[in-house]
Residue, then its C-alpha position, 0 to 999 in steps of 0.5 A: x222632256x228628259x234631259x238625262x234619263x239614266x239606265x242602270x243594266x246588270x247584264x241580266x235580260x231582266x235588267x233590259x226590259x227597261x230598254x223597250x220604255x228608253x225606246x218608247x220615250x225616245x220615239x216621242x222625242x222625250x230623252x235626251x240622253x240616255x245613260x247607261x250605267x253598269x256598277x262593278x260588284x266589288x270583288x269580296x273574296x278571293x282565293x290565296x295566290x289570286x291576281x285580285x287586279x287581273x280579276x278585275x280588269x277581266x270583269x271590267x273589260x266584260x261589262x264594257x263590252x255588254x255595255x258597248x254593245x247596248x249603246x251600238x243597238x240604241x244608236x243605231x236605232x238614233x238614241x243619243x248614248x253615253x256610258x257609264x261603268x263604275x266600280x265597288x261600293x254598293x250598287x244601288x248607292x252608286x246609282x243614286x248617288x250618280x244620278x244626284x251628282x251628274x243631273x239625271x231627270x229619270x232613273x228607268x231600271x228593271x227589278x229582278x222580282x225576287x220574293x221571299x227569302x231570295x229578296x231577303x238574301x239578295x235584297x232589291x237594288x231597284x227598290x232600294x234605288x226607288x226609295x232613295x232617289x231623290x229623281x223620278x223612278x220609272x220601275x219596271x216589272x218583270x212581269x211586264x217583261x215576261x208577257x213580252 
């Protein structure tokens, strides 16, 4: 059994395929708890005159209101939930380095299946979560997804 299964969510259908393995694990009583976890992109740019705290509170705000919404369908469905928003720093350090310090026994996180030169421009969170985690990784396919 999983203790603490984290679930890391972008707001993207991709990053919910792995949704359907949280339901699977947990139908065989093999989660107990699942964490959903949203990491703000750190604001890079912004224009003169922009109200940088007023930006990130509207993108915060966002983020928690998706991710409410996921946690109100999987306990309805009795999974038990937590929530996890954090901010800055780069996305896929943040997930690894949350799992490490809170005890996570499972990462399950959806890769966006980029190739070519949108990988090379956009890199692979889920990839790069994979090589560093120092947990097990459940890494889902979009394909896997798709066929759905």
């Amino acid at each position: 059994m999983y203790e603490k299964v984290l679930i890391p969510l972008d707001g993207s259908e991709l990053a919910e395929c792995s949704l359907v393995h949280v339901r699977n694990l947990s139908q065989g009583d093999q989660i107990g708890e699942a964490i959903l976890l949203h990491v703000l992109d750190p604001i890079v740019w912004c224009r003169e005159g922009c109200d940088f705290v007023a930006v990130r509170n509207i993108q915060f705000k966002q983020a928690e209101k998706y991710i409410d919404k996921i946690k109100s369908q999987l306990g309805f469905e009795g999974i038990h939930t937590r929530v996890e928003i954090l901010e800055g720093g780069i996305v896929a350090s943040s997930i690894v380095d949350y799992a490490k310090e809170n005890a996570v026994d499972l990462i399950i996180i959806s890769s966006h299946g980029y190739t070519g030169s949108r990988r090379w421009l956009f890199g692979s969170v889920a990839l790069k979560v994979l090589h560093d985690s120092h947990v097990p990784v459940l890494l889902i396919r979009p394909e896997s997804c798709r066929q759905a």
